[in-house]
N, C-alpha and C positions, 0 to 999 in steps of 0.2 A: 809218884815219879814226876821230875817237871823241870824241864829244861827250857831253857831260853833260843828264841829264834828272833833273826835279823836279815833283814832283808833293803839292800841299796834305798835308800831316799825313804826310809822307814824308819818306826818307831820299836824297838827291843819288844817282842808278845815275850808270850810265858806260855808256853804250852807245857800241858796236864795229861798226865794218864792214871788211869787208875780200872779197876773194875767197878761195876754196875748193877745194884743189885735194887734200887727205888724203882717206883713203880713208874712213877712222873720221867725219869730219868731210860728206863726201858723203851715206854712210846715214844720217849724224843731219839731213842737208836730205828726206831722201824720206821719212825717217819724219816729217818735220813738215811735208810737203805731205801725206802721209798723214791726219795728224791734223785738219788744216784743212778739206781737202776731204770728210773724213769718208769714207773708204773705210777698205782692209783695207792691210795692211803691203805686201802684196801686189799691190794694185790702186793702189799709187801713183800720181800722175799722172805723176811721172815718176819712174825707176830709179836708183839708183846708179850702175849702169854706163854706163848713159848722159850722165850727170853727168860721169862721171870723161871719158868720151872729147870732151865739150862743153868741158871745161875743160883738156885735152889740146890742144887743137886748134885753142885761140885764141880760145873763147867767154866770154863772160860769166858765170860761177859764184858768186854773193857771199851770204856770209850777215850776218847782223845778230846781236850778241850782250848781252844787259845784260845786266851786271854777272856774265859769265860762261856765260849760260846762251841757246843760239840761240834766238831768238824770233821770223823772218824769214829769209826768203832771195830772191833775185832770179836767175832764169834768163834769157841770152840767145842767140840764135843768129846768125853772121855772115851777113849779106844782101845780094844785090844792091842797091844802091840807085842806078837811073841809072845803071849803070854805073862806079856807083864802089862804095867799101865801106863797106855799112853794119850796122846792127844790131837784131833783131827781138829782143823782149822776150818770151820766150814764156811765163813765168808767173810770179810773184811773190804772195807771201804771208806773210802776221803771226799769230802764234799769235795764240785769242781772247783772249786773256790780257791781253793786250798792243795791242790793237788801241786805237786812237782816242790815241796819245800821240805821233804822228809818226813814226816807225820806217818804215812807208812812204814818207812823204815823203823823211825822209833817206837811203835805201836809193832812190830813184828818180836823189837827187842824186848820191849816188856813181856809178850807173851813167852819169848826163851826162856827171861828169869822165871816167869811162874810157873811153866814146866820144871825149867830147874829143883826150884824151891821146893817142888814134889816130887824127887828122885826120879822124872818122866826122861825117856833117854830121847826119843824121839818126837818130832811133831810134824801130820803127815797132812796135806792139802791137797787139791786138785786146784788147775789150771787152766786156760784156752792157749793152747800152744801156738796159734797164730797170732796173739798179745805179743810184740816184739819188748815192749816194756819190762813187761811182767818177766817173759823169759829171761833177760838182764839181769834183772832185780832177784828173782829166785835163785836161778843159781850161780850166779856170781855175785851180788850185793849181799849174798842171806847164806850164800855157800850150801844149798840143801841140792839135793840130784834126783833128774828124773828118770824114774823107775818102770812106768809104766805107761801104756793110751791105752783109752778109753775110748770107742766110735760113740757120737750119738748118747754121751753118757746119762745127761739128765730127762734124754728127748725131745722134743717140741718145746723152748721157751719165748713167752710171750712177752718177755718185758721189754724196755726200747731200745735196750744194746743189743740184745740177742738177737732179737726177731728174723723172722727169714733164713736162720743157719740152722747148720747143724751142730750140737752141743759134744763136740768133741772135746775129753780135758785131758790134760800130764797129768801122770802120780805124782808127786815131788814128796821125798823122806828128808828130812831136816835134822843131823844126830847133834843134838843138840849142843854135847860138849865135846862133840867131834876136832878132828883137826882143820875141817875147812869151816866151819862155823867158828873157829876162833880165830883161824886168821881172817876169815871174812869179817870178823866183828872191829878187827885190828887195821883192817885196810888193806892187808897182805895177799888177799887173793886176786893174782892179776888175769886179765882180760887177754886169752887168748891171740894170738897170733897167727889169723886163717893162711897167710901164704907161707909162713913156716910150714902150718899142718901139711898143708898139700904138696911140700915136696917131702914132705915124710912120707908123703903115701895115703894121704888122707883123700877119699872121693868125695866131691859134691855128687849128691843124688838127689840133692833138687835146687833150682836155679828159677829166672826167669826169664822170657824173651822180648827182643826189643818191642815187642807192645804191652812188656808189662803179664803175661800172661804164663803160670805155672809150666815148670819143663820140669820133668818127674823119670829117675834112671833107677834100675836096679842094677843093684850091689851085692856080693858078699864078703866087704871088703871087712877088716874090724874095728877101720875108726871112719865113721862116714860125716858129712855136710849137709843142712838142711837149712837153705835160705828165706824166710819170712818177710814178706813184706813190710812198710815202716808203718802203718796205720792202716788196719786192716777193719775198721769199725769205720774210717770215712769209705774205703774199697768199699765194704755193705752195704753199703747208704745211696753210694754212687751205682752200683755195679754189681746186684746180690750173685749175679750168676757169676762174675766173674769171682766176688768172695769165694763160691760155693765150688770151683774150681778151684780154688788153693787148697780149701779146708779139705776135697777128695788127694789131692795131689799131698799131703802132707800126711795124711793118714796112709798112705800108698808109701812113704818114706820112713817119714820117723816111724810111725805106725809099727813098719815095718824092722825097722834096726831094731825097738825096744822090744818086741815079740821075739827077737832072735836072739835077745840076752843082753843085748849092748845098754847103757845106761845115758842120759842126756846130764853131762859132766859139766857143760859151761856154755855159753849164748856171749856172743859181742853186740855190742852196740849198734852196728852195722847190721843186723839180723842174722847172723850164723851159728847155728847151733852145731856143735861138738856131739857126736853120739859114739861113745866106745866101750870097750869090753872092762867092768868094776876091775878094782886093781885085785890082784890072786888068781884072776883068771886068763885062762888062755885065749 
């Protein structure tokens, strides 16, 4: 797969995807989950060897290359799903270099088709729900829905984004030739309308005050609001306590809608996440 990017006062790259199965070509994906996640060569998130038996064995292995030089990769593992066979997405990452040009996006597409191509109906990830990005990007760029929280999912991570929090993540289910995966893929899924929702009836139940500081309400309303801050990785850096007050306030929220059934349907730009009852249900 290889499509061409361009970018203002620049030269046409060619960016590459494909899967990953050399071994030279393995170490150069952990050394740049290395570099991304800011640990040691050593403390990659994941291993080469483990790569090589992932992509041995029938899993998901892909990197993303422009103009030669890997700049992304996407891990997945084979899953139950129902009872049939599906595919968990278990990390994926863009050098900062590279970040904000799509390379994510198209490296998420690839993997759709290669579920595709193996009758896999599903492909299911986990998240940091405070990621105001990611939340965008997932379910409204990629049209997949969050299903589930997770408190403290992986526990104590040491690397140099996480550090200091707690490892709370979304389920996100991705049906892959679903109808919001193809208009998402189409451009068709549009980006909610927060002050519409709310005269629908829609509650914020979590907000923040003028210092910046989490306001957390309970609800049993059935389509609820949960506002994220815009960068919540400088908030950690600057302010872990005050992070670690959103991540309790959020988990006290959304936490809370998706334990009660409700699904995370769509996220704006502005950081507001949509949480309401899957369609069929009351």
């Amino acid at each position: 797969m290889a499509v061409a990017l361009r970018r203002p006062g620049h030269d046409q790259e060619v960016l590459s995807i494909g899967e990953v199965d050399a071994v030279d070509d393995l170490r150069a994906v952990a050394r740049l989950f290395a570099t991304i996640w800011r640990t040691s060569p050593e403390g990659a998130p994941i291993s080469s060897d483990l790569l090589k038996a992932l992509a041995h064995t029938g899993g998901y292995v892909a990197g993303a290359w422009l103009d030669g030089t890997l700049v992304g990769a996407s891990v997945g593992l084979l899953a139950d799903d129902e009872g049939g066979l599906g595919l968990h997405s278990h990390i994926s990452g863009i050098a900062p270099e590279a970040q904000g040009r799509g390379i994510g996006y198209a490296l998420k597409l690839h993997q759709r088709e290669w579920a595709l191509a193996r009758g896999m109906r599903r492909i299911t990830w986990t998240f940091d729900p405070l990621v105001r990005r990611n939340a965008w990007f997932n379910l409204v760029k990629l049209g997949a829905v969050g299903v589930a929280y997770s408190s403290n999912f992986y526990g104590t991570m040491l690397d140099g984004i996480n550090r200091n929090d707690e490892s709370d993540r979304c389920s996100v289910a991705w049906d892959v030739a679903g109808t919001r995966a193809v208009a998402a893929a189409a451009g068709r899924l549009a980006e909610p309308e927060v002050t519409a929702l709310r005269d629908d009836g829609a509650v914020a139940v979590l907000t923040e005050d003028d210092d910046g500081a989490p306001v957390a309400a309970v609800s049993n309303a059935p389509r609820r609001l949960c506002w994220v801050p815009p960068d919540i990785v400088g908030v950690r850096a600057a302010d872990p306590q005050r992070a670690l007050a959103w991540r309790h306030a959020l988990r006290a929220t959304m936490g809370r809608a998706l334990d009660d059934g409700l699904v995370a349907t769509a996220a704006t730009r502005s950081g507001w996440y949509v949480l309401e009852r899957p369609p069929g249900h009351g």
